[in-house]
DOTORDREN-518885 format. One record per residue: residue in three letters; x, y, z of N, C-alpha, C in turn. Coordinates in steps of 0.02 Angstrom, whole numbers, padded with zeros to 5 digits, always signed. Example, Ala and Ser with C-alpha at 12.3 -4.5 7.8 and 13.67 -1.06 7.14 Angstrom:
2
Ala+00660-00284+00390+00615-00225+00390+00660-00165+00390;Ser+00642-00112+00354+00684-00053+00357+00645+00002+00394;
REM end
This chain:
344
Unk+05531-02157+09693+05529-02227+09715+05590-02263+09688;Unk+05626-02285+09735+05676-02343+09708+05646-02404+09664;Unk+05704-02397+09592+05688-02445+09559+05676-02513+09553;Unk+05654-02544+09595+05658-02627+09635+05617-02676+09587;Unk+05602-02667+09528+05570-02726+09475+05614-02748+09442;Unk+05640-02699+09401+05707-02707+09356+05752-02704+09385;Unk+05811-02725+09317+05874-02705+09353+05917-02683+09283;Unk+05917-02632+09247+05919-02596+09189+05982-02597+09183;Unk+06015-02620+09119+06085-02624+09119+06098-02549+09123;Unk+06178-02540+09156+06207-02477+09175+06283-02468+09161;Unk+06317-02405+09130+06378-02410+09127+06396-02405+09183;Unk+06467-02399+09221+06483-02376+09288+06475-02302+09276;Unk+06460-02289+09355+06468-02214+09363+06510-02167+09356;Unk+06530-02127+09316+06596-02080+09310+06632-02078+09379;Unk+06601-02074+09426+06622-02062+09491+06666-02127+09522;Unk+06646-02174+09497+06690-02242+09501+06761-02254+09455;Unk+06756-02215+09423+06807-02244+09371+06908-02201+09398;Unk+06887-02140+09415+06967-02115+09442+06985-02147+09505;Unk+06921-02180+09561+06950-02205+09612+06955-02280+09594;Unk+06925-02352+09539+06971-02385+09517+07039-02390+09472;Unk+07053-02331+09450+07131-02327+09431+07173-02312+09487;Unk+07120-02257+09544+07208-02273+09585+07214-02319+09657;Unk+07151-02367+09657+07156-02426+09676+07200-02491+09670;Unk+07184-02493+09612+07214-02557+09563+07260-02571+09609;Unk+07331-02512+09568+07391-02536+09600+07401-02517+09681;Unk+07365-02501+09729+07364-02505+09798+07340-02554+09828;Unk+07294-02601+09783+07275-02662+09810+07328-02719+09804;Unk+07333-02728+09724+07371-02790+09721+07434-02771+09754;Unk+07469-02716+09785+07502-02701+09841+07526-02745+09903;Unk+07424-02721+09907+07437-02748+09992+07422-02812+09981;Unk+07391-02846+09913+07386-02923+09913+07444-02965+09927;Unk+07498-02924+09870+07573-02966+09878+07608-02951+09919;Unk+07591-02906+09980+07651-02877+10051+07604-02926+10105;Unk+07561-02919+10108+07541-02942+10159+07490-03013+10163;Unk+07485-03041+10095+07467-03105+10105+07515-03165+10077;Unk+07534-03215+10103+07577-03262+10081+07577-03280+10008;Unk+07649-03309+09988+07610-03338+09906+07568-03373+09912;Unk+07555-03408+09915+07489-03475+09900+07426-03428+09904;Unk+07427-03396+09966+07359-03341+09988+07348-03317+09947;Unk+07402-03261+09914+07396-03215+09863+07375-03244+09802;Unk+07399-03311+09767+07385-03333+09712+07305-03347+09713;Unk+07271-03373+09767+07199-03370+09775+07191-03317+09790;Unk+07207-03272+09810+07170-03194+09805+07155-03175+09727;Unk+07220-03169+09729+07230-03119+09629+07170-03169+09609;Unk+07158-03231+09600+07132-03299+09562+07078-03247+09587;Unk+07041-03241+09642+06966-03223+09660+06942-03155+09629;Unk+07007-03104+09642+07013-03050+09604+07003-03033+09541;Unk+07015-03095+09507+07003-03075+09426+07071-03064+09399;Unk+07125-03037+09444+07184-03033+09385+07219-03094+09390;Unk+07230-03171+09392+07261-03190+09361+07209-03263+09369;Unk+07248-03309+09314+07208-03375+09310+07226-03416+09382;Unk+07219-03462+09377+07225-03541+09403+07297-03542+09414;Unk+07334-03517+09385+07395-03533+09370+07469-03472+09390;Unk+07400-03425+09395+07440-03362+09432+07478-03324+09371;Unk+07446-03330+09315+07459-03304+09259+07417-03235+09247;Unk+07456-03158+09260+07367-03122+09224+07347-03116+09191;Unk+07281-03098+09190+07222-03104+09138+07217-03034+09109;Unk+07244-02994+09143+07236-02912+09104+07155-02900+09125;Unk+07126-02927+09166+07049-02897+09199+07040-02883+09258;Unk+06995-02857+09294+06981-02845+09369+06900-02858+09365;Unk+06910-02894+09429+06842-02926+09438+06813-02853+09502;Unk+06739-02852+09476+06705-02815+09523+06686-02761+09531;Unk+06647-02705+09540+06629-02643+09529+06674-02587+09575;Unk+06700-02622+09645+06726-02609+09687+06710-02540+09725;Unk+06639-02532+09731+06581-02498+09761+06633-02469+09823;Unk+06633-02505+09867+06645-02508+09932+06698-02465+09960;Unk+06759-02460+09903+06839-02436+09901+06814-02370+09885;Unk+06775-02364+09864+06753-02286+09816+06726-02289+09865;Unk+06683-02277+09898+06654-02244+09953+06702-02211+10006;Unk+06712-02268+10039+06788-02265+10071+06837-02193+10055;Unk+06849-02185+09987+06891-02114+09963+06876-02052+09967;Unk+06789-02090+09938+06748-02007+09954+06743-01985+10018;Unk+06741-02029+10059+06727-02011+10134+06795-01985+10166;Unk+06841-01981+10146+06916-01954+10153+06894-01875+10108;Unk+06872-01879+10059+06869-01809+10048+06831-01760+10057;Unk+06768-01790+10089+06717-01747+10118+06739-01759+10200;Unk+06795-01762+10232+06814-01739+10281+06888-01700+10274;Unk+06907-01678+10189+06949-01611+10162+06996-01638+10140;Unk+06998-01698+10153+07087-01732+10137+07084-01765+10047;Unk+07140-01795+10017+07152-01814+09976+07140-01880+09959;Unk+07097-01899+09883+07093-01978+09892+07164-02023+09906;Unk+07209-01995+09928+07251-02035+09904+07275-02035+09989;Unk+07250-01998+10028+07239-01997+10122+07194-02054+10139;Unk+07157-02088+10110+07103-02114+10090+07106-02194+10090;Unk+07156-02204+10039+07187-02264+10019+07186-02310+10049;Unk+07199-02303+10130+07227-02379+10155+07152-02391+10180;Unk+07106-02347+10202+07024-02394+10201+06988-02415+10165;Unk+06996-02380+10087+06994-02409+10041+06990-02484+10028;Unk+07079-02474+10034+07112-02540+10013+07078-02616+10076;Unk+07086-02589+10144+07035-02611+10191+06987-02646+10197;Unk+06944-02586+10163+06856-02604+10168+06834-02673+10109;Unk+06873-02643+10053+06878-02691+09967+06901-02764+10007;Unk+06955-02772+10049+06999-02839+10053+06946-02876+10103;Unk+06908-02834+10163+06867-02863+10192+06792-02893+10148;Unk+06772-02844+10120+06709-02869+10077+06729-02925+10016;Unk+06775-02930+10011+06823-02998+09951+06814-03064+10004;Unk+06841-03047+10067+06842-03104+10128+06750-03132+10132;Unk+06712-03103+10131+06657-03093+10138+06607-03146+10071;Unk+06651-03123+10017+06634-03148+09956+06659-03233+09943;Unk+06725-03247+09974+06748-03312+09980+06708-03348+10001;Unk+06702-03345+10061+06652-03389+10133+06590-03398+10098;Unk+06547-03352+10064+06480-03352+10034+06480-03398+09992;Unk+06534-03389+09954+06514-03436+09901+06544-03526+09911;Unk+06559-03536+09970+06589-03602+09999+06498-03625+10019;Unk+06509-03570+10071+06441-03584+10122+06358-03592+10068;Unk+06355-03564+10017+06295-03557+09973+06315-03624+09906;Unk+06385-03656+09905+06403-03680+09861+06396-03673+09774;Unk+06411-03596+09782+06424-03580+09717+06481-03580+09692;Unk+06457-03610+09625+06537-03650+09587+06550-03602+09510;Unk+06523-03547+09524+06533-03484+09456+06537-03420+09496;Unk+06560-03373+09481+06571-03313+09505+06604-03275+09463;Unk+06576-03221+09439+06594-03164+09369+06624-03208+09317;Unk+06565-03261+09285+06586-03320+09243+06637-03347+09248;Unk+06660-03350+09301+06737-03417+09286+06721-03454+09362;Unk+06751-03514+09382+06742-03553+09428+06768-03503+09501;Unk+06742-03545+09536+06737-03494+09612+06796-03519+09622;Unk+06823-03488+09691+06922-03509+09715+06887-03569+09727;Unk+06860-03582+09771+06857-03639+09840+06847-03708+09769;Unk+06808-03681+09714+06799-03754+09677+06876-03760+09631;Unk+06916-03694+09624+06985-03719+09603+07045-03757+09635;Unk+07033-03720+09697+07088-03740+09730+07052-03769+09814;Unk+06994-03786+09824+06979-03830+09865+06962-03787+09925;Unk+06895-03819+09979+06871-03802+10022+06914-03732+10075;Unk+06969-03801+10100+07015-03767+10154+07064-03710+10131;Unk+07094-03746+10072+07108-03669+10047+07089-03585+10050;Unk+07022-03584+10010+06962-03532+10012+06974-03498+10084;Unk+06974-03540+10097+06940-03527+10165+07001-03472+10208;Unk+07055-03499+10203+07113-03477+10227+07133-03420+10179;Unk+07119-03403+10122+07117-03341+10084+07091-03288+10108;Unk+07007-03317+10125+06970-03266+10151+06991-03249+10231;Unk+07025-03300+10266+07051-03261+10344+07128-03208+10321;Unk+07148-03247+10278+07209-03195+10252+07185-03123+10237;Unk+07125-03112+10209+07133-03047+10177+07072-03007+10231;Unk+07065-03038+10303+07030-03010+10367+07094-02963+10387;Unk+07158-03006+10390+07199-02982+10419+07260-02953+10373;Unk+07231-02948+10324+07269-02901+10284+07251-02844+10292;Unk+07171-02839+10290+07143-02759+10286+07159-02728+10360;Unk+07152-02766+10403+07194-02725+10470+07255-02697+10467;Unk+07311-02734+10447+07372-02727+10443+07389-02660+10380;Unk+07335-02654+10337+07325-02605+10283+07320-02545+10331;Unk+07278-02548+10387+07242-02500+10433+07311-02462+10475;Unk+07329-02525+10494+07365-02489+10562+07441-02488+10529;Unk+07447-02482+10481+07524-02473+10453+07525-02390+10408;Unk+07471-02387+10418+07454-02294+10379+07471-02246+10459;Unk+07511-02192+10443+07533-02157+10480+07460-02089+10506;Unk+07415-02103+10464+07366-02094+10454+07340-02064+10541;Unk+07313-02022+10573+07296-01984+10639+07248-02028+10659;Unk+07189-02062+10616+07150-02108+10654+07158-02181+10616;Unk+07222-02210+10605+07233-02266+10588+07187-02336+10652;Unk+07207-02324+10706+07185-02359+10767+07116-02362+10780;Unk+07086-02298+10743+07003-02289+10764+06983-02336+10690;Unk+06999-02319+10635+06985-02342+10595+06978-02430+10577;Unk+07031-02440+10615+07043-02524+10618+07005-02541+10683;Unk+06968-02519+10716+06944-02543+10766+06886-02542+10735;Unk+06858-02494+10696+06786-02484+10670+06770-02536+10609;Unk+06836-02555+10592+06828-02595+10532+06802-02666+10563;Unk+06858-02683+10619+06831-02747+10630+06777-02748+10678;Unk+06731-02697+10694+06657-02669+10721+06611-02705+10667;Unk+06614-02675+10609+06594-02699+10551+06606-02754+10557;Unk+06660-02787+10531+06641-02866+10509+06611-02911+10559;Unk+06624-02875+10629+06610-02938+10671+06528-02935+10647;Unk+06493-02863+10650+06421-02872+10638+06407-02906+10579;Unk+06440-02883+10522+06419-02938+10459+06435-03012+10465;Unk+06469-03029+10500+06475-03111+10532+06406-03126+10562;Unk+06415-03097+10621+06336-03096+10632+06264-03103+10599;Unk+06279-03049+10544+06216-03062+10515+06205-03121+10443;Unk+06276-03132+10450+06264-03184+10410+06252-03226+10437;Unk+06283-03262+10494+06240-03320+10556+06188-03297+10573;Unk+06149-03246+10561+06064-03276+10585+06050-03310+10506;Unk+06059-03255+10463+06032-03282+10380+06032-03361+10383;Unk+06105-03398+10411+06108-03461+10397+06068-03504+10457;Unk+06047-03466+10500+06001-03504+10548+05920-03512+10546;Unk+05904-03444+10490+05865-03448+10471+05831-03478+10437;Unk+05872-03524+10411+05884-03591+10338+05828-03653+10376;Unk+05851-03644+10451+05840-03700+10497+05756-03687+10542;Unk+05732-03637+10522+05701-03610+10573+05638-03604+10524;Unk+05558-03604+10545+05503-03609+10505+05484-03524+10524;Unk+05490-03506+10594+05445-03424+10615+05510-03378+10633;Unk+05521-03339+10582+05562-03290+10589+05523-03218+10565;Unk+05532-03174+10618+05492-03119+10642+05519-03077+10574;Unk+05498-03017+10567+05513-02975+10504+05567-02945+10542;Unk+05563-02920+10620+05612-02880+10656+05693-02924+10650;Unk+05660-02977+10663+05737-03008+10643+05756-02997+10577;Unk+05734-03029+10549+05750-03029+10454+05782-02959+10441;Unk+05762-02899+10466+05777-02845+10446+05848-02815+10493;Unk+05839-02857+10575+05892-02845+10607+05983-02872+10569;Unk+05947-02935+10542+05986-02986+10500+06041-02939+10447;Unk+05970-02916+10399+06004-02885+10338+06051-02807+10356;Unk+06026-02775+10420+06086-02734+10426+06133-02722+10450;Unk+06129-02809+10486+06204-02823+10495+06239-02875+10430;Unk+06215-02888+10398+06250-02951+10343+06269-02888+10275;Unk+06223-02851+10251+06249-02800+10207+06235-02732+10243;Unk+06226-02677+10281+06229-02651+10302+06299-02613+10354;Unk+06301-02646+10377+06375-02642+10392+06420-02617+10377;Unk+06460-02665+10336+06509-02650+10306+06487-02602+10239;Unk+06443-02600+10234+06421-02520+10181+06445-02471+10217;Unk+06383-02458+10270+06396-02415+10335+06490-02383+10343;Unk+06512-02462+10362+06597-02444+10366+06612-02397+10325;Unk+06611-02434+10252+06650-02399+10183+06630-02338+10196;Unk+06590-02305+10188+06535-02241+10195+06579-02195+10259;Unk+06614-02210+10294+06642-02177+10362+06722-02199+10346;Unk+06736-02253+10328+06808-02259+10346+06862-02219+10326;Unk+06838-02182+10291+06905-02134+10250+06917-02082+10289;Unk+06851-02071+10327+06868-02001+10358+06880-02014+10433;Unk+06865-02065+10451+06884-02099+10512+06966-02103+10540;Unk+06996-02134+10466+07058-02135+10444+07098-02056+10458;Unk+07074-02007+10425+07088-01969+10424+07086-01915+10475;Unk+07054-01939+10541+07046-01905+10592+06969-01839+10589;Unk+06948-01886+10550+06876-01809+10557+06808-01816+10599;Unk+06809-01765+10623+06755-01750+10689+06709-01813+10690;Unk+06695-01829+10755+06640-01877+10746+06573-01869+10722;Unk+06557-01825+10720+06473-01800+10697+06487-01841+10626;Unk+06533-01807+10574+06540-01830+10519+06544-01889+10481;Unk+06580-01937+10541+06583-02005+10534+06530-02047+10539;Unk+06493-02026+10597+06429-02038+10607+06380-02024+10564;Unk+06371-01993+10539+06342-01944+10459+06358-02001+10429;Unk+06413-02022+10409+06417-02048+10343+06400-02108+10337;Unk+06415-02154+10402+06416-02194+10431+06337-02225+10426;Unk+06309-02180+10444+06197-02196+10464+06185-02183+10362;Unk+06210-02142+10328+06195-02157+10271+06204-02215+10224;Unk+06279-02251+10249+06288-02318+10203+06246-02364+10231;Unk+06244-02368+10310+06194-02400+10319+06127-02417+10283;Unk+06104-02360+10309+06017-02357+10268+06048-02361+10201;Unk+06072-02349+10168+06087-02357+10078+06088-02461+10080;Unk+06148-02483+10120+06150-02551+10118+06059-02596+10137;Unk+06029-02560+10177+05976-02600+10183+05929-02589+10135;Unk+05919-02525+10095+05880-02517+10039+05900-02560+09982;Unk+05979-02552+09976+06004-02610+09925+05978-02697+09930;Unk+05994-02716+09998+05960-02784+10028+05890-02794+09984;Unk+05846-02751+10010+05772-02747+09985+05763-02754+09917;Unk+05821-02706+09872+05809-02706+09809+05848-02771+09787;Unk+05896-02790+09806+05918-02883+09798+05867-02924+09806;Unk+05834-02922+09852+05772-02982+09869+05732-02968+09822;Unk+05708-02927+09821+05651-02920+09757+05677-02951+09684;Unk+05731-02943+09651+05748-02928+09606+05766-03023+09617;Unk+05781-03074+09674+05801-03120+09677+05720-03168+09650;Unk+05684-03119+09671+05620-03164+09646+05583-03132+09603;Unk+05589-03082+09568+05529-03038+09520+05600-03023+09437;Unk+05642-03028+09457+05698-02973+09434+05694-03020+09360;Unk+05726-02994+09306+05724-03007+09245+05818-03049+09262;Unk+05813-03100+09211+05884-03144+09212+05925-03115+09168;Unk+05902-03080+09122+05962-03036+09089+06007-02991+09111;Unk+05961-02942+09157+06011-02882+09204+06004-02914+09277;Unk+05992-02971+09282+06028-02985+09354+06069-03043+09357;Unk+06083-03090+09317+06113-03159+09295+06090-03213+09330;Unk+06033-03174+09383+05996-03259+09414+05915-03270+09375;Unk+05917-03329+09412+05843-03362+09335+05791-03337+09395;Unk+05777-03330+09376+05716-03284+09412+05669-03361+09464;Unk+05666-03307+09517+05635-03372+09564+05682-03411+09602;Unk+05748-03383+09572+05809-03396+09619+05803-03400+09706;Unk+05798-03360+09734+05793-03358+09783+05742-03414+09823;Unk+05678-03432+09777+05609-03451+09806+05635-03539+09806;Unk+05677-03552+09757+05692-03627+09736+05736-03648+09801;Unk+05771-03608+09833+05809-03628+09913+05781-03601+09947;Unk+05706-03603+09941+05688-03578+10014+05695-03514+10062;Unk+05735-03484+10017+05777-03432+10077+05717-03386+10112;Unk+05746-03352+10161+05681-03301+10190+05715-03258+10172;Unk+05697-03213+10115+05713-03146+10110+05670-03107+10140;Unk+05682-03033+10147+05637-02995+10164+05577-02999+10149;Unk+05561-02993+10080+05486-02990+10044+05455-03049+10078;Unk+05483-03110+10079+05468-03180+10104+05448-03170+10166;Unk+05484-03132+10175+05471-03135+10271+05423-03093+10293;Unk+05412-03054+10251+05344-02994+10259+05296-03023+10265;Unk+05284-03076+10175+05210-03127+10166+05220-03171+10224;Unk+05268-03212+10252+05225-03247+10292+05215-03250+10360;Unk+05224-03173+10376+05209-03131+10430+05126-03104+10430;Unk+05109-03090+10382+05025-03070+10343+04989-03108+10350;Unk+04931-03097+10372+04892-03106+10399+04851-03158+10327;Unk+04804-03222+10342+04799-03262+10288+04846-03301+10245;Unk+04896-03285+10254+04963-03317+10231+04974-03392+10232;Unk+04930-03439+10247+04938-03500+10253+04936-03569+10204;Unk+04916-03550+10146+04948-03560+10106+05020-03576+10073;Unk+05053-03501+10070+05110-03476+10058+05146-03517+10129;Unk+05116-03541+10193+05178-03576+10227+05177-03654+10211;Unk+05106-03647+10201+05113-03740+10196+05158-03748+10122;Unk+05166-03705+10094+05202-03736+09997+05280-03710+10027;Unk+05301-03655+10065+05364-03630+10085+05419-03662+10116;Unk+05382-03680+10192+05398-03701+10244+05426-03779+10251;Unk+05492-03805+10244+05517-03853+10220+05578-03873+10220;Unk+05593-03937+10197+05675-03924+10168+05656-03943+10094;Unk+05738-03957+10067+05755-03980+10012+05727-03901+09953;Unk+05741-03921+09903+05749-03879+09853+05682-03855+09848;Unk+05619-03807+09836+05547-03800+09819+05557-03810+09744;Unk+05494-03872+09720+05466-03876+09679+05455-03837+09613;Unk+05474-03881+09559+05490-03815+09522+05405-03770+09509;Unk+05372-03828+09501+05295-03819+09490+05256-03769+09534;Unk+05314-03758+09600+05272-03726+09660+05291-03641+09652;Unk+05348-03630+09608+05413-03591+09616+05335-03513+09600;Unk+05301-03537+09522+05254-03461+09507+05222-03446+09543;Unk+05196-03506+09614+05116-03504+09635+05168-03457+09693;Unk+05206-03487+09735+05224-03444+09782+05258-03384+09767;Unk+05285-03354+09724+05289-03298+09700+05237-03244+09704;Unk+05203-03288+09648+05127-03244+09683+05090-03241+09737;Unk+05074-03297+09768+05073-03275+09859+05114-03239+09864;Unk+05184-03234+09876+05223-03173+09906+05183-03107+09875;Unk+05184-03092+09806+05151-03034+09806+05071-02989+09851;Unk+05045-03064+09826+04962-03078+09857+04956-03049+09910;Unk+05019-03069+09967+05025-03080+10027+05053-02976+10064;Unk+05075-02952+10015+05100-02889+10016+05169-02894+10035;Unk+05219-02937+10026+05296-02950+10031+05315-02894+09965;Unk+05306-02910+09919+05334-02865+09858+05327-02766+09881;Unk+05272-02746+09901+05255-02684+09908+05273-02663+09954;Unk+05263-02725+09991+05306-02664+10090+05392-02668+10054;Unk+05416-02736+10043+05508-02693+10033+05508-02635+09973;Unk+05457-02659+09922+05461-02581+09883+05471-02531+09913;Unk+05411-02507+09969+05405-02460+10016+05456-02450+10053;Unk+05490-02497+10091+05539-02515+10150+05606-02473+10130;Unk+05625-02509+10042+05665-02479+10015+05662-02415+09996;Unk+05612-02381+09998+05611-02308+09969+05614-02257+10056;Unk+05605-02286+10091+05602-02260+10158+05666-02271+10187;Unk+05690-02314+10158+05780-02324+10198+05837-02271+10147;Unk+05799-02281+10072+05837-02221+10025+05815-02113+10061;Unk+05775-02134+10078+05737-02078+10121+05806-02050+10172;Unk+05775-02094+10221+05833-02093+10267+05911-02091+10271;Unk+05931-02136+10204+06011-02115+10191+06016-02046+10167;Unk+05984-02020+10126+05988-01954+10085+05979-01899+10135;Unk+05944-01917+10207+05926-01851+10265+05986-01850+10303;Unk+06013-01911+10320+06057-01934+10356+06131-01875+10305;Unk+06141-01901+10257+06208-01869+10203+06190-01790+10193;Unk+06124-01770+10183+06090-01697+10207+06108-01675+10258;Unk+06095-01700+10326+06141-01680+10400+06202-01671+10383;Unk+06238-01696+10347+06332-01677+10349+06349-01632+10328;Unk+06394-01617+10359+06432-01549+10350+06483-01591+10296;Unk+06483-01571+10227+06557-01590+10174+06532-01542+10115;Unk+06581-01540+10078+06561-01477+10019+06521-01528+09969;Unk+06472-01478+09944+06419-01522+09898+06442-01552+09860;Unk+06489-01535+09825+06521-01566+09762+06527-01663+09784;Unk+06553-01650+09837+06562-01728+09872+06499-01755+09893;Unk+06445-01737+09921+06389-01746+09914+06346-01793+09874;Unk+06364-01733+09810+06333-01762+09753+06388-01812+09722;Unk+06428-01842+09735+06479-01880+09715+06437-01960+09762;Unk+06410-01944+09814+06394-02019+09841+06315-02034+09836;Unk+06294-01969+09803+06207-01995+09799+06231-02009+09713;Unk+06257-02007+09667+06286-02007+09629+06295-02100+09622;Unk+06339-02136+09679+06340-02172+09683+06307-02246+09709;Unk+06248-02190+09752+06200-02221+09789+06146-02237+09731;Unk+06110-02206+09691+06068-02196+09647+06099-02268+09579;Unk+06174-02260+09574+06213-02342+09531+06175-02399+09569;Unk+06201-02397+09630+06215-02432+09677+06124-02486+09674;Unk+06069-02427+09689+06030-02445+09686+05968-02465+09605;Unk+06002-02447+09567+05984-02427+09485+05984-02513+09453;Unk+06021-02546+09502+06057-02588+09471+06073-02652+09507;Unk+06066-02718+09501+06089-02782+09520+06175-02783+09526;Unk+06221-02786+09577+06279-02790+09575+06306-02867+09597;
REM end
């Protein structure tokens, strides 16, 4: 069973650590070739290596999940991480773009403890960072001499357009009292699913390898990204504030429809849980334990438990179907098992 109560502090995975050293310097690369100064100074700023001031900090912000996938998937289709690189570099610059907009659109004013770009350097700015580094990761794509450079950048922006997507239902959902579970779940595997999915295929995509394989890798980040979703939602309302850095009940205080949310007030008797839910403005702090527990009451907590252990199911049969040498294999359940172990 996927771990979805806790969220147990974790070192990084060995398996993460050789593909952020030879990231690093391939990113801030393509930050300073292909995004303007001003862009770049809010990039690096979002990035973690330098201040406000474009001074560095000697840190890197981020686990950078996504870039590591990306490499492995270049080498379980035979090639070298370093064949690898420019989807990598790609997939990381798109999911950074991804990270800007969120935190404008959700108005969060902290991010890996220091102030978000958009509250340093202002709305429109942000904003224009995050279209900069859309079209950076293309230009990353189609400037690699790479045999499926063209497939790769077409698949990339496949991906984002769907994670656009699924982030416009999430935000329509804000607006809306009856949203079906089929949606909610259509939602989450296009808003994080996706671009998992991508990372999970792009290296070898890049690299020109058979389609079966891509496809393989491709249906595994998927299902891995929606089990992750599940284990986020849970953890947004049950999860301990130490190993996840939100105060627990986070999620329930804006209302949001997460999955679990969307399960209970799909369930049958649930009426309660809509009349205290169903609303605007901030929920009550007084209301925040009672509907918690309706959500549980209601069976929201146990079906994404379940949901999530059936989508970890499915990624692991899916990465089982592929043809790549085990060693690589076990290098992404390796990372899948972090991935899910853990609040990122």
């Amino acid at each position: 069973m996927v771990p979805v109560t806790t969220a147990p502090t974790q070192r990084l995975s060995p398996t993460l650590d050789p593909g952020r050293r030879l990231l690093r310097p391939a990113l801030r690369d393509a930050v300073r070739s292909h995004l303007g100064p001003e862009m770049s100074r809010i990039a690096q700023y979002h990035l973690g290596w330098a201040d406000a001031e474009g001074r560095p900090t000697g840190t890197w912000g981020g686990k950078m999940i996504r870039p590591n996938l990306a490499l492995l998937s270049a080498r379980a289709a035979g090639a070298a991480d370093t064949d690898g690189l420019p989807a990598a570099v790609a997939v990381e610059l798109v999911h950074n773009f991804s990270l800007l907009h969120d935190d404008i659109m959700d108005g969060d004013e902290t991010r890996r403890g220091r102030e978000t770009a958009w509250a340093v350097f202002g709305v429109p700015n942000a904003i224009l960072a995050g279209d900069a580094m859309v079209t950076a990761a293309t230009s990353a794509l189609l400037a690699s001499p790479a045999p499926g450079a063209g497939s790769a950048a077409a698949s990339l922006m496949a991906a984002t357009q769907r994670m656009i997507d699924g982030q416009t239902c999430d935000v329509a959902f804000e607006r809306r009292d009856q949203v079906s579970l089929a949606e909610c779940l259509r939602m989450a595997r296009g808003k994080t699913g996706a671009l998992l999915g991508c990372a999970c295929a792009l290296g070898a995509d890049l690299v020109g390898a058979e389609q079966p394989l891509i496809d393989g890798l491709r249906a595994f980040g998927e299902h891995l990204g929606l089990a992750f979703q599940l284990v986020d939602d849970v953890l947004g309302i049950w999860g301990d504030t130490r190993s996840t850095g939100k105060q627990i009940g986070a999620d329930l205080r804006v209302r949001k429809k997460s999955l679990p949310v969307v399960a209970a007030l799909n369930a049958p008797g649930a009426d309660e849980l809509r009349a205290l839910y169903l609303g605007s403005g901030p929920l009550p702090e007084h209301a925040v334990g009672r509907v918690a527990d309706l959500v549980e009451q209601a069976g929201g907590r146990r079906w994404a438990q379940e949901e999530a252990a059936r989508q970890t199911a499915a990624a692991e049969q899916s990465l089982a179907a592929a043809e790549m040498p085990d060693g690589v294999r076990g290098e992404f359940l390796e990372i899948a098992g972090f991935l899910l172990g853990r609040k990122l």
